[in-house]
N, C-alpha and C positions, 0 to 999 in steps of 0.2 A: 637642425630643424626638427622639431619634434612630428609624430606619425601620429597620423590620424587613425579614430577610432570611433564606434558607434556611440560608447554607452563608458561615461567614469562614477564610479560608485565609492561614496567614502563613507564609509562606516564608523561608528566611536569604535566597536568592538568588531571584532571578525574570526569566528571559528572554520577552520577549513575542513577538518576531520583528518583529512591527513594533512600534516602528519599528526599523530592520535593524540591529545591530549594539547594540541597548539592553539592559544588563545591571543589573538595580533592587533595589537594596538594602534591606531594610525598608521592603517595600510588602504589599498584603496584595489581596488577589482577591475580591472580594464575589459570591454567587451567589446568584439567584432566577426560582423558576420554569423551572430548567433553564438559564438564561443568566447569564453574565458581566453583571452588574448594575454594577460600578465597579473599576478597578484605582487604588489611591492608597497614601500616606504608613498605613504600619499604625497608627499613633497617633489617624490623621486618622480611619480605618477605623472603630477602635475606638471614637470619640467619634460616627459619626455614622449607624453600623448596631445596631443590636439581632439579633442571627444566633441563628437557632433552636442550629446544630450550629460550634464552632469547632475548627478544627484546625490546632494548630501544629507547623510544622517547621523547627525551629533548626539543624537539617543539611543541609537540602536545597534542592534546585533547581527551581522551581516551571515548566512547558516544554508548548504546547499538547501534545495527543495527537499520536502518530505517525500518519503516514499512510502505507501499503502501497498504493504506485500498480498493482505486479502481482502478482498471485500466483496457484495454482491449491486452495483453504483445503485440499479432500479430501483432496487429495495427499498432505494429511500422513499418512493410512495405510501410501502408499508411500514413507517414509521410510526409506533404507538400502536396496533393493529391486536397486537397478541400478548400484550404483555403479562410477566409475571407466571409461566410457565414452564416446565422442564424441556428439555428438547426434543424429543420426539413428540410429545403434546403438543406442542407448539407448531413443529411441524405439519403433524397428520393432521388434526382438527383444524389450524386454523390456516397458516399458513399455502401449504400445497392446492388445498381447495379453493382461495381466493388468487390463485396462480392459474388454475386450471380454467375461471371465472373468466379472468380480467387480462390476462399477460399476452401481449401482441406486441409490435415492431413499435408502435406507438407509446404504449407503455413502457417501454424500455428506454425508448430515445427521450420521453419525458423523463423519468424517473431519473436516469444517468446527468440529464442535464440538469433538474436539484440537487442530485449529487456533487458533481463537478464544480457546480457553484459554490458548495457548502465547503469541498475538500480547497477549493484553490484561495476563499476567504481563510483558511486554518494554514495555508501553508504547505497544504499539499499540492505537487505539480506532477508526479506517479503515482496513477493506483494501477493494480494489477485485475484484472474483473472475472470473475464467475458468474454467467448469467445466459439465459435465452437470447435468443437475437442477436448473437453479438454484432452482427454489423450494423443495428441500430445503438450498440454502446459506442462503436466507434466515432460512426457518426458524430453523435452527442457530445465526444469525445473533443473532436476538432472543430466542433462547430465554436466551444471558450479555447479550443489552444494548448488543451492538455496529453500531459505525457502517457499516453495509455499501455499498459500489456493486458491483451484483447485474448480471453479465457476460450475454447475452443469447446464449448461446455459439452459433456457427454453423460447419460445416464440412461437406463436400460428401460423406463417406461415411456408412452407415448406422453405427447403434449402437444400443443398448439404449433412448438416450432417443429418437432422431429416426429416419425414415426417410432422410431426403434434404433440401438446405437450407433447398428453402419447407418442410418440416416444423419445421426446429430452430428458422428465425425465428415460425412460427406456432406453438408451445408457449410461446418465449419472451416473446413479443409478450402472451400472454395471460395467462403469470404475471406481466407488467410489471401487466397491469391490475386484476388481483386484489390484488395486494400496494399499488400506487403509492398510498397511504392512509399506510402506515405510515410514520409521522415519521425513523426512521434506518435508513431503507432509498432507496436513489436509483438509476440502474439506467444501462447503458452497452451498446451494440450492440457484438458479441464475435466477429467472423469470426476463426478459427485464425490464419491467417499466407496469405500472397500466395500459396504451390504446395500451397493445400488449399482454396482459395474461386475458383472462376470469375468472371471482367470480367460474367456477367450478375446475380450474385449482388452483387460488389461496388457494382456500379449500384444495385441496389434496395437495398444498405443507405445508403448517398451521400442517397438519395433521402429515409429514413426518417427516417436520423439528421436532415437538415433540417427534415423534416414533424413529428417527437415532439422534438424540441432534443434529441438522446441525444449522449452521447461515444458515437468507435466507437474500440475499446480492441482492436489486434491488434499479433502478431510479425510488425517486418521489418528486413531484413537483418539477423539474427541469424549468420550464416553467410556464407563465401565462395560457398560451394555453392550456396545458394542464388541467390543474387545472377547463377554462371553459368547454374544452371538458368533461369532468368528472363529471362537474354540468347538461352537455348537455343530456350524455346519460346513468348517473347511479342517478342523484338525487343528488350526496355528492360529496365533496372534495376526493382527490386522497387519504388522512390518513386516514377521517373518512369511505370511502371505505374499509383500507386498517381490521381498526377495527374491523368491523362491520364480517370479514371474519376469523378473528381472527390471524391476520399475529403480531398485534405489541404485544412485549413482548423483554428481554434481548434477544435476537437471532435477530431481524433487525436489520441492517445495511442499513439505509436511504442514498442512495447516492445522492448528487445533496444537498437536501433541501434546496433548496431558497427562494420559495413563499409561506411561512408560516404565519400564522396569529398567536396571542401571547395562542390563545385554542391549537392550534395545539402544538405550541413548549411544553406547557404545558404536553401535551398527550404523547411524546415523551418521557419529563423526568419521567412522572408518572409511563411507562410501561418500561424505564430502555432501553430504544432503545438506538441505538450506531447512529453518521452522519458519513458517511464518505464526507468530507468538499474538493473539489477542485477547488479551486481558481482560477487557472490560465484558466482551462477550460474552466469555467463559465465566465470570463471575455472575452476570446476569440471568444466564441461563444454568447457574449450579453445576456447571458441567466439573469444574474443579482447578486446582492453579499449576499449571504446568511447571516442573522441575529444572526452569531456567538457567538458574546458579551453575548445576549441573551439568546440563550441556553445553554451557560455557565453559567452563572449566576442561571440559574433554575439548573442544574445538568446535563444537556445531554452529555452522554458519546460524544466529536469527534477526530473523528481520521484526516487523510491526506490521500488523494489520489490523482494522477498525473492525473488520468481518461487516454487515449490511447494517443500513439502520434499523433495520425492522427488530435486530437484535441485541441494538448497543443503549442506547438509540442515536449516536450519534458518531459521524465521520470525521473523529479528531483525535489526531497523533499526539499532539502535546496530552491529552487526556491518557493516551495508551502508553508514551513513554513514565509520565509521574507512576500511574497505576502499575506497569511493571517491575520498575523500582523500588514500591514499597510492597508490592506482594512479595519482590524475591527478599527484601529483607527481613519481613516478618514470618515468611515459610521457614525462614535455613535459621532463624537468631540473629543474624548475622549483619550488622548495618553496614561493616562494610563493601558489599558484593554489590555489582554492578553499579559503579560511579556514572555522574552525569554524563561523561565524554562516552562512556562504554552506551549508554541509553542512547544521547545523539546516533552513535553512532548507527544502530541498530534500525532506528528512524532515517537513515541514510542512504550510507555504503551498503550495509550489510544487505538493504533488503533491495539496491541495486544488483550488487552479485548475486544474489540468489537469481535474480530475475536473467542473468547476462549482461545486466548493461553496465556493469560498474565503468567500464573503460571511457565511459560517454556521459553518466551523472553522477551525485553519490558524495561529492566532493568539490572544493576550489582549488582546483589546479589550471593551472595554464594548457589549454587543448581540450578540455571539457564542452560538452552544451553548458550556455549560463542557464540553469536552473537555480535559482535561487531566491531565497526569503529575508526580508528582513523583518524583526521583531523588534518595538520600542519597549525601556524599560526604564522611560524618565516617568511615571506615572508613581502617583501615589503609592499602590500596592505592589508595585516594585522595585522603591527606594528603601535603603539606599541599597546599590549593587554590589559585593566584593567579587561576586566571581559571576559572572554574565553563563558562562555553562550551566553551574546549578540553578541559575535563577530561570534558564531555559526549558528546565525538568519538575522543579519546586513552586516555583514564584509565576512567572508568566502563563499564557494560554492563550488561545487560536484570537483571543477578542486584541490581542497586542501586536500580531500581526501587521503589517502597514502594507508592505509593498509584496509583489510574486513578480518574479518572472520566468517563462518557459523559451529557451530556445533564445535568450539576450532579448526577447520582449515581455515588455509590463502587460500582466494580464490581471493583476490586482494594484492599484495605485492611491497611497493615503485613506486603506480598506475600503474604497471602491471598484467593482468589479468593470473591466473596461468593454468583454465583449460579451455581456450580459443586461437583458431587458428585466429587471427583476421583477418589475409589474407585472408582463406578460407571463413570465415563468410562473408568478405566483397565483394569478389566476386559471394557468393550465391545472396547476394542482389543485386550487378547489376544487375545478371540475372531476380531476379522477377519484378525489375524497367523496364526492357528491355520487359517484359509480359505486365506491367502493364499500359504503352504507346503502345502498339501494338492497 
């Protein structure tokens, strides 16, 4: 008698990521109770589940959810705002100042839910967040259903939300405790970047992150500048700073890394550090193209991240995986380095492990949350297919997207968003555009 189960998904194509490089043709994805219940032979499927809801897709590519290893969700407000600028410029003059202006629990919970709209229409169902407020990201977060790791943000000047650092970790700390209940919410200690957090701040996060098992999720060497400012007024580099205080270990999450020297990349794989790697940013903003190939090559865990919109401008993985792909080929010569599966992947697993949660998303295996995307590539501009991975990285993009699902439910259906008013959201935005020009 066949078992009954929520949810039968049959896919033309099906990438699981593990195992690396496996591409399954008429297999079908069983879900129950929110998880990956069986991946098999669809025939097999068919004979040996009873599924409440089935859903066939004879065009498409069946791909865990995305993961956004960085980003800042709010930002998406300041989308367009500054553009065309270096990054401290960009910073000081425009950015910080219409942060000090505008930025409150409202703003945040706006911002985050255009965000989360924009990430889960592309495929995204993890981002990882840096930002004020965080329990109004959260918020925003499960109000569509999504997978969040909730940034514990900290930095050494006042603002709206904190007075000073032991305030920002002590707000944080206690929105970790009020929320850490809720099933897809997971949370990461968030210091800004090395020349905004003091060696006695950095200590007691080193310290916390061990004592609460947190990732600690910051910018470093992002910048040349940086890197001199840090020879200027600590003696070392921004990692061997970062060392020396006891922050690297599997729990960083290096955002940026661009201006590494081959000790440093080294230091990274040795202590099991994760990069969260964004492309577009850093090209945007001139910051420069970080030496991927490279710490590939040595072992370094990387993931993907979109970093905010205010700086991309836009929160889209398929856009970070192609672009990472061909910066690392046109940096090294080299067309072979980092294949499509290796890019998936990084869009994935990787930038699940880095976060901790690989054991829960990241991948189609059986015992997983169903986090997962389908992509169509019966369309004109991505005919004909030979190989559905490349065409995942090359060919397709967030607008081919069809279905999301978070936790074995449809949260995007036939690129419809299910538990989104998008009229309403979109009129909240005019109004903070309309602030934000005054």
């Amino acid at each position: 008698m066949p078992q009954s189960a929520d949810l039968l998904i049959e896919p033309r194509w099906l990438i699981p990521v593990e195992p690396r490089g496996a591409v399954l043709e008429e297999h079908a994805v069983v879900v129950s109770a929110g998880r990956i219940l069986d991946v098999l032979p669809a025939r097999q499927a068919c004979e040996r589940y009873q599924p409440g809801h089935r859903v066939a897709l004879p065009e498409h590519v069946l791909i865990p959810g995305l993961v956004n290893l960085h980003t800042h969700a709010a930002m998406a407000l300041l989308r367009g705002i500054a553009d065309d600028r270096p990054l401290m410029d960009w910073l000081q003059t425009r950015i910080w100042p219409a942060e000090v202006k505008h930025v409150s629990p409202a703003f945040v919970r706006d911002g985050t839910l255009l965000a989360c709209a924009e990430m889960l229409r592309g495929g995204i169902t993890c981002f990882s967040d840096m930002y004020f407020f965080p329990e109004a990201a959260a918020e925003a977060a499960l109000v569509l259903g999504m997978r969040a790791a909730i940034g514990l943000f900290v930095i050494e000047f006042p603002t709206a939300y904190a007075t000073d650092a032991d305030d920002y970790l002590r707000k944080g700390l206690a929105a970790r405790d009020r929320l850490r209940n809720e099933p897809l919410l997971s949370f990461c200690l968030a210091p800004h970047a090395p020349y905004t957090v003091s060696d006695a701040i950095f200590e007691r996060i080193a310290t916390l992150s061990a004592q609460l098992d947190l990732p600690i999720h910051l910018h470093v060497h992002e910048t040349q500048q940086e890197t001199e400012e840090s020879l200027a007024r600590h003696g070392a580099r921004p990692l061997e700073r970062l060392r020396r205080l006891g922050l690297l270990g599997p729990g960083l999450i290096a955002v940026h890394a661009i201006h590494l020297d081959e000790t440093e990349i080294t230091l990274l794989a040795e202590n099991n550090c994760s990069v969260a790697h964004c492309p577009s940013s850093n090209m945007k903003l001139a910051s420069g193209i970080a030496p991927i190939s490279r710490m590939a090559e040595q072992g370094v865990r990387i993931g993907l991240g979109t970093d905010g919109a205010a700086s991309n401008n836009r929160l889209d993985l398929f856009q970070e995986m192609r672009q990472a792909g061909l910066l690392a080929k046109v940096s090294t010569g080299d067309a072979s380095v980092l294949d499509a599966h290796a890019l998936l992947r990084m869009a994935t697993l990787s930038g699940a492990a880095a976060l901790g949660l690989d054991a829960e998303i990241g991948s189609i295996v059986p015992g997983k949350a169903a986090d997962l995307c389908a992509v169509r590539l019966g369309g004109i501009e991505t005919s004909p297919c030979f190989d559905p991975a490349s065409h995942l990285i090359y060919a397709a993009g967030r607008e081919h997207v069809s279905h999301v699902w978070v936790n074995g439910r449809i949260r995007l259906e036939d690129g419809v968003l299910r538990q989104c008013d998008t009229r309403t959201l979109l009129d909240t935005v005019i109004l903070w555009q309309n602030k934000l020009n005054a």
